[in-house]
C-alpha positions as CSV (number, residue, x, y, z in Angstrom):
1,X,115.4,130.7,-163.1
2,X,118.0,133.2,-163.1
3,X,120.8,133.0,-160.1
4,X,121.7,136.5,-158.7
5,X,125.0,137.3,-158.1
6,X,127.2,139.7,-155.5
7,X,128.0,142.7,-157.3
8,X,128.4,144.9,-153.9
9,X,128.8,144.6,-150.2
10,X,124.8,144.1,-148.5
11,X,123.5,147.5,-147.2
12,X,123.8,145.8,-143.7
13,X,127.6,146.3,-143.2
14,X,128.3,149.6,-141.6
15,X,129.3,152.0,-144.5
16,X,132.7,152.7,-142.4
17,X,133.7,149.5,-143.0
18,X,132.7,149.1,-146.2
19,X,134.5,151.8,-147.0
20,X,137.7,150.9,-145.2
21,X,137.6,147.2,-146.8
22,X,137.1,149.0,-150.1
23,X,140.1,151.1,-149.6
24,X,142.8,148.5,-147.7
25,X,142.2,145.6,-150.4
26,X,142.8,147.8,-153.2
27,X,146.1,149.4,-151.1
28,X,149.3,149.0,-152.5
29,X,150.8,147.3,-148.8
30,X,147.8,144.8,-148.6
31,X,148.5,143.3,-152.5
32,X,152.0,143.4,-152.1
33,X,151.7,141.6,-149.3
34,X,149.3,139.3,-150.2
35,X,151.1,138.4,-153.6
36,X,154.8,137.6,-151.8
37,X,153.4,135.6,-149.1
38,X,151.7,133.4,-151.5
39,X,154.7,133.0,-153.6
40,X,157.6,132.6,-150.9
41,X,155.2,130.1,-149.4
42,X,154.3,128.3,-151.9
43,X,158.1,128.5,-153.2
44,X,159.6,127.2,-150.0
45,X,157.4,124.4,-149.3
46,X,158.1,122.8,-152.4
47,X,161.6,123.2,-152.4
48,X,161.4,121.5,-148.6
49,X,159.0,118.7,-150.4
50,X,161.8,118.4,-153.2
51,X,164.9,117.9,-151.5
52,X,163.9,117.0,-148.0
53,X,162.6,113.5,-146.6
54,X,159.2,112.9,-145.6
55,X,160.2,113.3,-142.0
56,X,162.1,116.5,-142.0
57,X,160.1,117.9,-144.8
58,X,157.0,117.6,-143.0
59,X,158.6,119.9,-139.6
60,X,160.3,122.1,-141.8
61,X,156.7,122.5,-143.6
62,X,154.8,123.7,-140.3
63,X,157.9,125.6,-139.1
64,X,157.5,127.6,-142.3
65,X,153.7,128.4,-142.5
66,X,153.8,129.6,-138.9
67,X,156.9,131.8,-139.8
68,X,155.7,133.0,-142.5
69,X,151.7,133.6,-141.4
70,X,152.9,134.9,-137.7
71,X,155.1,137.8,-139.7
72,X,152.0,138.9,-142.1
73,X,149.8,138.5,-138.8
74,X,151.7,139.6,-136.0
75,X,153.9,142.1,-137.3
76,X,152.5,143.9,-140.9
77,X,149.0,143.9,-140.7
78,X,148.8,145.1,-136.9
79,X,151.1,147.8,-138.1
80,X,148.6,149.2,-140.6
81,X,146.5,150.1,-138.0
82,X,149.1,152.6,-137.0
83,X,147.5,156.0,-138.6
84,X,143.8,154.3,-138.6
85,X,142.3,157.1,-136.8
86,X,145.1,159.7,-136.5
87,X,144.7,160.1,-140.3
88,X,141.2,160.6,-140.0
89,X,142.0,163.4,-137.1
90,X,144.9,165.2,-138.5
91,X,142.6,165.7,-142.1
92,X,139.3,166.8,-140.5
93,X,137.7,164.0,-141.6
94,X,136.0,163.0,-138.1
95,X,133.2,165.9,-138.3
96,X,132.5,164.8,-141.9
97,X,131.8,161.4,-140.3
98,X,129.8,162.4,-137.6
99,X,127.7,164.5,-139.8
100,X,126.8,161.1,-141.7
101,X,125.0,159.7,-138.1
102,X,128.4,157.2,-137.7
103,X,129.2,156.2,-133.8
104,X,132.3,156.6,-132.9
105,X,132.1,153.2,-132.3
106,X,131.0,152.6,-135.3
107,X,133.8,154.0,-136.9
108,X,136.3,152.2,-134.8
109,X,135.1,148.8,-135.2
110,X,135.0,149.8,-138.6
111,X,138.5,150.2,-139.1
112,X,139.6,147.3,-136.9
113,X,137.3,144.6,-138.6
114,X,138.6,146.0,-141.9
115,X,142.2,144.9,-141.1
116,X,140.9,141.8,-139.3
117,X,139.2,141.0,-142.5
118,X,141.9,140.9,-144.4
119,X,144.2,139.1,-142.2
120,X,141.6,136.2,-142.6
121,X,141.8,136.3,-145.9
122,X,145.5,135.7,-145.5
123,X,144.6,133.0,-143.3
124,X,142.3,131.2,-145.8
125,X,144.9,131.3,-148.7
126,X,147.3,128.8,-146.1
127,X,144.4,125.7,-146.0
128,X,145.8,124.3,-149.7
129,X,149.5,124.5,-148.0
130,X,148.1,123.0,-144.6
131,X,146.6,120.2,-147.2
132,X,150.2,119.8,-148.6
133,X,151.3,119.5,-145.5
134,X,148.9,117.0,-144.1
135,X,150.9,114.4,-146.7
136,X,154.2,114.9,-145.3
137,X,153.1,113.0,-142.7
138,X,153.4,113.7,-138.8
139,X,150.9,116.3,-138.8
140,X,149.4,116.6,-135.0
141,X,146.1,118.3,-136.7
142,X,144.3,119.6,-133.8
143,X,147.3,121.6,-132.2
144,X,148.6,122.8,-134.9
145,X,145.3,124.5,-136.2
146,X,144.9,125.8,-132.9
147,X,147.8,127.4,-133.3
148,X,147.0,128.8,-135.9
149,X,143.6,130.5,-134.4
150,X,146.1,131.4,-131.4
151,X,148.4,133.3,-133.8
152,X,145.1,135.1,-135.7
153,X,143.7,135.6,-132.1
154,X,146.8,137.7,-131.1
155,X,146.8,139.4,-134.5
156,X,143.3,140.8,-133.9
157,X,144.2,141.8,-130.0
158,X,147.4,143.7,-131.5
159,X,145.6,145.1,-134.2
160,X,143.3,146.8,-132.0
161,X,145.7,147.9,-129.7
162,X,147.0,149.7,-132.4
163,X,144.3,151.0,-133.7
164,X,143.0,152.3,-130.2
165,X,146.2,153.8,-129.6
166,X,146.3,155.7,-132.9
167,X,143.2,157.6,-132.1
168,X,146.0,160.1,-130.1
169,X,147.6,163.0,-131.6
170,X,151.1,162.3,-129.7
171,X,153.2,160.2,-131.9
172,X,155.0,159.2,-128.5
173,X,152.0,157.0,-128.0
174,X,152.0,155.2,-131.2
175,X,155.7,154.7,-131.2
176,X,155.4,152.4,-127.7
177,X,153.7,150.0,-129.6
178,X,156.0,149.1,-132.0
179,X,159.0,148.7,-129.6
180,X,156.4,146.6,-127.7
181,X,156.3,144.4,-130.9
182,X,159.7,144.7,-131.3
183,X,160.2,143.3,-127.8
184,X,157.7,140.7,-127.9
185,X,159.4,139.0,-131.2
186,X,162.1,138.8,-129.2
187,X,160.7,137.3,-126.1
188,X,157.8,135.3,-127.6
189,X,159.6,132.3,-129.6
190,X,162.2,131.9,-126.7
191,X,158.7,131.6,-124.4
192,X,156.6,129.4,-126.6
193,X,159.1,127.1,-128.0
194,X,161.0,126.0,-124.7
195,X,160.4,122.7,-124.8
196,X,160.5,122.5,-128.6
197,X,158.3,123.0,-131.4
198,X,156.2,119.6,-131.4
199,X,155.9,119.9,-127.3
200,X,154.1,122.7,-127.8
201,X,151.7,121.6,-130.5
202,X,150.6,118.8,-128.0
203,X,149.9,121.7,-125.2
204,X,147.6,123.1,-127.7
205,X,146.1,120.0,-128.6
206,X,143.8,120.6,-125.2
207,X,144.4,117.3,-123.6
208,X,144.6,118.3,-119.9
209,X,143.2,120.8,-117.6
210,X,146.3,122.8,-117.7
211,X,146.4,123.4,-121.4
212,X,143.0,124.4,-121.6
213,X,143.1,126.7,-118.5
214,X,146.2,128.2,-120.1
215,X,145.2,128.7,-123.5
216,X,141.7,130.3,-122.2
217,X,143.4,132.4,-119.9
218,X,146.0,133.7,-122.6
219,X,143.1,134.4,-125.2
220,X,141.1,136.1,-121.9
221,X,143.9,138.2,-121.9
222,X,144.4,140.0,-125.0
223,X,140.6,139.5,-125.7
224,X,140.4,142.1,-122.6
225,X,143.8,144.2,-123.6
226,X,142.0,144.8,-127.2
227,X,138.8,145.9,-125.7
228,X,140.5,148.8,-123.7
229,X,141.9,149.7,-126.7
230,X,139.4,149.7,-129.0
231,X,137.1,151.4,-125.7
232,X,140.1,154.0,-125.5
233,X,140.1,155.1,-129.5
234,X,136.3,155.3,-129.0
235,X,136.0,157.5,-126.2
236,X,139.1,159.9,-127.5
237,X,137.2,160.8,-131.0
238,X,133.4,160.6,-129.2
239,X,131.9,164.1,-128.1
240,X,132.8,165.1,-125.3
241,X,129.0,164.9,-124.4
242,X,129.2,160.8,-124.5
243,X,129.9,159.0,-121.6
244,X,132.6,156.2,-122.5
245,X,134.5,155.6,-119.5
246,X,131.6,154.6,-116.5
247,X,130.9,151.1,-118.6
248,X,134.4,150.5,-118.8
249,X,135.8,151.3,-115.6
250,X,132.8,149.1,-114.2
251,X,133.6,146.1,-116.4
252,X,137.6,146.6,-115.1
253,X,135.8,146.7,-111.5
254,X,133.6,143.7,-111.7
255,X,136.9,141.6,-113.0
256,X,139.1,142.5,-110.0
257,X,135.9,141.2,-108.1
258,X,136.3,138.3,-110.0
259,X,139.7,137.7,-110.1
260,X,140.1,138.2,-106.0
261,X,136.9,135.7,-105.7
262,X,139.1,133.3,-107.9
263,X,141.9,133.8,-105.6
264,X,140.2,132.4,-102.4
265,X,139.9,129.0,-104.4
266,X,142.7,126.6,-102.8
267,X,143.4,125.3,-106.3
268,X,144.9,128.7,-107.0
269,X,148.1,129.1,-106.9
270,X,148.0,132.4,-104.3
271,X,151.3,134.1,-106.5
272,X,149.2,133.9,-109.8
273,X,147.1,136.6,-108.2
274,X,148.8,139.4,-108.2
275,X,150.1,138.8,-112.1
276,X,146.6,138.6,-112.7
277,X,145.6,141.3,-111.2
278,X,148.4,143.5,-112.8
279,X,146.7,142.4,-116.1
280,X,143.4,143.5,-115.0
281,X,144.3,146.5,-113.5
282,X,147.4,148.1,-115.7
283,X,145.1,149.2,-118.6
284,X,142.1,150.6,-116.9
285,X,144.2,152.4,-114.0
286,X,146.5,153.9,-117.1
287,X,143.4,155.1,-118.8
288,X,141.5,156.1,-115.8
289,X,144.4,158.6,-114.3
290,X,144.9,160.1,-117.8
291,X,141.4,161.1,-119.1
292,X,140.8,164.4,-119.6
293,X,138.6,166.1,-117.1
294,X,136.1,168.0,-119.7
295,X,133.2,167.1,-117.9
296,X,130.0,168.2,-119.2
297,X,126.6,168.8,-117.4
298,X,124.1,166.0,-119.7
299,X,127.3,163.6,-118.2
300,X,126.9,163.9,-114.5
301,X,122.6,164.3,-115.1
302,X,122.1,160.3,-115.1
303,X,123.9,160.2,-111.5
304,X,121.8,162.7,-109.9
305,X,118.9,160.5,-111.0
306,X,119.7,157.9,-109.0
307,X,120.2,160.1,-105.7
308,X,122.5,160.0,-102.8
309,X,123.9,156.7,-104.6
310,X,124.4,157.9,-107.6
311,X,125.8,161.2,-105.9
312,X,128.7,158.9,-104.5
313,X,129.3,156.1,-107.7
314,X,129.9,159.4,-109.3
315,X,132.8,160.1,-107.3
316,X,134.6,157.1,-108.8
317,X,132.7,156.5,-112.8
318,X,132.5,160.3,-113.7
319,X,134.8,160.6,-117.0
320,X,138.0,162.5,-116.0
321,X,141.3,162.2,-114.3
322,X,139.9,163.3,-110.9
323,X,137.4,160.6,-110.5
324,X,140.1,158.5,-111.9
325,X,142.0,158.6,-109.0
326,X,139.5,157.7,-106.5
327,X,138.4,155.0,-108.5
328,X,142.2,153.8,-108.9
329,X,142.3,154.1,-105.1
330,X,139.3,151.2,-104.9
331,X,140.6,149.3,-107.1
332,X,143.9,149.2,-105.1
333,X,141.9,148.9,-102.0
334,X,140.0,145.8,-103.8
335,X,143.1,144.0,-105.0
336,X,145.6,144.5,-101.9
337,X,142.6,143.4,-99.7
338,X,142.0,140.6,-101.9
339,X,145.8,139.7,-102.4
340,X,146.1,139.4,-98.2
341,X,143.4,137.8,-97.5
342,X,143.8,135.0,-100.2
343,X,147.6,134.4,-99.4
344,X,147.9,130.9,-98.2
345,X,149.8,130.0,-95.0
346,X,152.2,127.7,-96.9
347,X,154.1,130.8,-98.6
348,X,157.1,131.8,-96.9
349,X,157.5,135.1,-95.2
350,X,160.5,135.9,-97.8
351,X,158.9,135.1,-100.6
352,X,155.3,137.8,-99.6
353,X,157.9,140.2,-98.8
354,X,159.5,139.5,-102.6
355,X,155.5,139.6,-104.3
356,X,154.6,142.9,-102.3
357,X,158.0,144.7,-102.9
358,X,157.5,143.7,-106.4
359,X,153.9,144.7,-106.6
360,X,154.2,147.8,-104.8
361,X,157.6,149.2,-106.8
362,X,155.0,148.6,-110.5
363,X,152.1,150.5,-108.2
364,X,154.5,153.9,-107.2
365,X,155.5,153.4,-111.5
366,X,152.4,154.3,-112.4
367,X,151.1,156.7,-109.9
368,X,154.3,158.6,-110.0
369,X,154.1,159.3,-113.6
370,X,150.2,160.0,-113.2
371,X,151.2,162.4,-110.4
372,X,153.0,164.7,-112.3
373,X,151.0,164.4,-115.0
374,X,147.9,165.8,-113.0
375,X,150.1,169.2,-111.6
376,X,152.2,169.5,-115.4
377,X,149.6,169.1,-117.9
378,X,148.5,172.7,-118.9
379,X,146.8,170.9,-121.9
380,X,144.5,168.0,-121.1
381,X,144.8,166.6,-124.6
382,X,148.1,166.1,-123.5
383,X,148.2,164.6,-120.7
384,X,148.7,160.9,-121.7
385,X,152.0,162.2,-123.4
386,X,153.0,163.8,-120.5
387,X,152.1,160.3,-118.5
388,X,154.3,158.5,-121.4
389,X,157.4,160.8,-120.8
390,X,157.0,160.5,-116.9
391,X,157.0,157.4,-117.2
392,X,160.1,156.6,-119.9
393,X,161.9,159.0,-117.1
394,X,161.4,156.7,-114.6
395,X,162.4,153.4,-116.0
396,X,165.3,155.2,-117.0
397,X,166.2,156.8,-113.6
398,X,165.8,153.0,-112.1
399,X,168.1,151.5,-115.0
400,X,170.9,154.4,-114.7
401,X,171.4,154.5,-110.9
402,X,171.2,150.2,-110.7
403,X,174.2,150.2,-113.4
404,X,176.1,152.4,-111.5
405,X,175.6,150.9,-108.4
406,X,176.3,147.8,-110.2
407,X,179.6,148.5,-111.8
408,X,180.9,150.8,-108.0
409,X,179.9,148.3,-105.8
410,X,177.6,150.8,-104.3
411,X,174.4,149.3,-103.8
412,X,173.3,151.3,-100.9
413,X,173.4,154.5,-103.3
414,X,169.8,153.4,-104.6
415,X,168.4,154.4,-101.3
416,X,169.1,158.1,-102.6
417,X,166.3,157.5,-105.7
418,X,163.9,155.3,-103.6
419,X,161.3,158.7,-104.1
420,X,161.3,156.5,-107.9
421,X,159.3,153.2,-107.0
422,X,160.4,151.4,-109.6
423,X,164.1,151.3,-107.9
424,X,162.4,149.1,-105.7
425,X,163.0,146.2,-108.4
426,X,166.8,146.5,-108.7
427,X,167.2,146.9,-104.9
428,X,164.8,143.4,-104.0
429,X,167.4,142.0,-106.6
430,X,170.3,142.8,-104.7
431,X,170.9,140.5,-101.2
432,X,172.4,143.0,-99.7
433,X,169.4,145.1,-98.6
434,X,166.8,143.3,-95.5
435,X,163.6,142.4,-97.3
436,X,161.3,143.9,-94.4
437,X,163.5,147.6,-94.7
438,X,162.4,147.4,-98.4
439,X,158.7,146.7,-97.9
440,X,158.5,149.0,-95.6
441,X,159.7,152.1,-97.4
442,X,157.6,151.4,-100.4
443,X,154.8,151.1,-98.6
444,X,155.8,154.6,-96.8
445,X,156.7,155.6,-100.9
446,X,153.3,154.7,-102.5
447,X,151.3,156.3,-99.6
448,X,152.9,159.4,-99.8
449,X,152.4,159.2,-103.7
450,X,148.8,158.4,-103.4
451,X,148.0,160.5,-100.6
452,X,149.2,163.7,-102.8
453,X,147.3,162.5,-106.2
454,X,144.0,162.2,-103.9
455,X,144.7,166.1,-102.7
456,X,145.2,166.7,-106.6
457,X,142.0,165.2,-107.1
458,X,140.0,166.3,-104.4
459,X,141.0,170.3,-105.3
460,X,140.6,169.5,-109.0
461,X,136.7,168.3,-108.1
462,X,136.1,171.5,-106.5
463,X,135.8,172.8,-110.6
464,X,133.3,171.0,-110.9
465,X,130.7,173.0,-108.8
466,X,129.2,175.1,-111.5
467,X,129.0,172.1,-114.1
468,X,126.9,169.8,-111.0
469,X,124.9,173.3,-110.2
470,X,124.3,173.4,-113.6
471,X,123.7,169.7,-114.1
472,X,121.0,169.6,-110.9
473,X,119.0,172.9,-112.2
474,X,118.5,171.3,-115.4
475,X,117.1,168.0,-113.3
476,X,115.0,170.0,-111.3
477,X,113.3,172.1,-114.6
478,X,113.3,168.7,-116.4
479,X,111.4,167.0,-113.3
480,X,107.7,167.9,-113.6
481,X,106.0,169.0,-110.7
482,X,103.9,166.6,-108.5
């Protein structure tokens, strides 16, 4: 009997990532990589086994393989995804896809499992130096492989943020996410590692309730992040005739539901909500408030269907800035309703005044930056640069002015830039301003800024009355008669 072997990938696999597999293990950077991790690991380790004791040899053994593994996971490979799709774009290679029946989905997921893939394989390759390790002695098995899946977890999230990202033709947008890596090396170790390296592997040996709420929550989290990434590459390089945004905006709708239903439980620490919230909210409001508003008639068709209700969830789950601003408004609506009603009576009046300055100053950040986005974007390709630069120039017109004030003594000069929400932050820092006066003007702030983005949206709906005439005659001819 003869025994076949694998000579090619199985015609299952999508040809995308076939093709993408094909092309990143034969890649100079993957090899390269590949071949010096191997070595400097396995060099170091038995070095540490050489000269070390048992005891310090088997610390200094873990300490290295996480090193080593979170740089090739954390850092390289998510960075490969970089030009995933804008390569693709800028060579005119997207038609050619599309003419070959691939999704743009299909070609996403593609390109992320491709990278994925590999950084597994990287993964594999550590089990003989986990073995060696293992006979050092003072192993605490079950955390530190969890750590390990944590660590390939947060790879994969980054990886697709990366990718998604990359799907945009401004370079602005693909630069953020390296200084976000840059600034989470720097804040991650200090974060993880407080209370030293072997306290931590016992938190993620899952032992309590806490751990294991934590850890869930933190893979929730970047499981979700990666999503609206991937779900914002795939909606940039789909025809504009596809419908990408109503599914996600009604997954990020159902999870502030969610979340403000978790809230009312008294085991819930009422001040977690609003960070949680923030999380929910940050990436679907961003998205939402810089779509671009080419909507099409087969897009609003499946609304009419549905009648008067479908007339109004349209106002909020049509693709576009516009209806992103109404359906940032209910999310708002949701979330502060939510936050207020859940607040428990045991938190001080100072510190709800701290939470809602807080929470409002990051709310004016991003509506600000949306707002002048909507009325300077002659280009609606462009208009999540222009969000991007709006919104650098506001962090740096909060950083500038709370320096100055800083270094003159002149703290009460800040109230000249409070049109800039963010300046909210520096001020609640500073004791010299009344906590109520704060809350107070950035609640007037945000509802002058969301009052003039619902205008915006409201005139820039009114172009849309030839595309839902257009979109209802088309019903009506489509409908046979009774």
């Amino acid at each position: 009997m003869s025994l076949t072997h694998l000579t090619d990938f199985p015609d299952k696999l999508s040809p995308m990532l076939v093709k993408e597999l094909r092309q990143g293990m034969r890649a100079r950077s993957f090899t390269m990589l590949f071949l010096i991790f191997q070595l400097l690991l396995g060099f170091i380790l038995l070095s540490a086994s050489a000269s070390s004791s048992m005891d310090s040899a088997g610390s200094f053994a873990s300490g290295v393989i996480f090193t080593m593994f979170g740089i090739a996971a954390l850092f390289i490979q998510p960075m490969r995804g970089v030009t995933a799709l804008s390569s693709e774009i800028t060579g005119n290679t997207i038609e050619m896809m599309a003419l070959t029946r691939l999704s743009a989905s299909r070609i996403v997921f593609g390109k992320w499992i491709a990278i994925v893939s590999q950084t597994a394989l990287i993964l594999i390759t550590i089990i003989p130096y986990l073995i060696l390790r293992y006979f050092f002695g003072g192993m605490i098995l079950l955390g530190e492989l969890v750590f390990l899946s944590l660590i390939f977890l947060t790879s994969m999230a980054l990886t697709a943020v990366m990718v998604g990202m990359s799907a945009t033709n401004a370079k602005l947008s693909r630069i953020l996410p390296v200084v976000g890596f840059i600034f989470m090396l720097q804040i991650i170790p200090g974060v993880l590692f407080r209370g030293g390296f072997n306290n931590f592997m016992s938190y993620c040996t899952l032992s309590d309730w806490e751990s294991r709420v934590g850890i869930f929550s933190y893979v929730s989290f970047i499981a979700y992040f990666g999503w609206c990434a991937l779900s914002h590459g795939i909606s940039v390089i789909a025809p504009a005739a596809e419908n990408h945004s109503t599914l996600r905006r009604l997954i990020a709708l159902a999870l502030t539901c969610v979340a403000v239903a978790i809230g009312f439980h008294p085991a819930v620490d009422a001040r977690i909500l609003p960070v949680i919230l923030g999380i929910i909210l940050a990436p679907a409001v961003i998205t939402a408030l810089t779509e671009p508003s080419n909507l099409l008639p087969p897009i609003y068709k499946p609304f009419l269907k549905r009648g008067l209700p479908g007339r109004v969830a349209a106002v909020f789950l049509l693709p576009g800035w516009p209806a992103g601003v109404f359906y940032t408004t209910l999310l708002l609506a949701i979330s502060i309703g939510g936050f207020f009603a859940a607040a428990r009576p045991s938190i001080s009046s100072y510190a709800l005044a701290e939470i809602w300055i807080f929470s409002l100053a990051i709310i004016g950040g991003i509506l600000l930056p949306a707002l002048l986005a909507s009325n300077f974007s002659k280009q609606e390709s462009k208009r999540l640069t222009n969000f991007l630069v709006f919104l650098l120039g506001s962090i740096i017109l909060t950083i500038i002015p709370a320096i100055f004030a800083n270094i003159n003594n002149h703290e009460n000069y800040l109230w000249f830039f409070i049109w800039n929400p963010p300046v909210f932050i520096a001020m609640e820092s500073e004791r010299t301003f009344d906590k109520n006066q704060l809350l107070a003007a950035a609640m007037i702030v945000d509802g002058i800024i969301l009052t003039l983005l619902l205008v915006t949206a409201t005139i820039a709906f009114r172009g849309y009355r030839e595309i839902i005439k257009e979109a209802e005659s088309g019903l009506a001819h489509s409908t046979p008669a009774p």
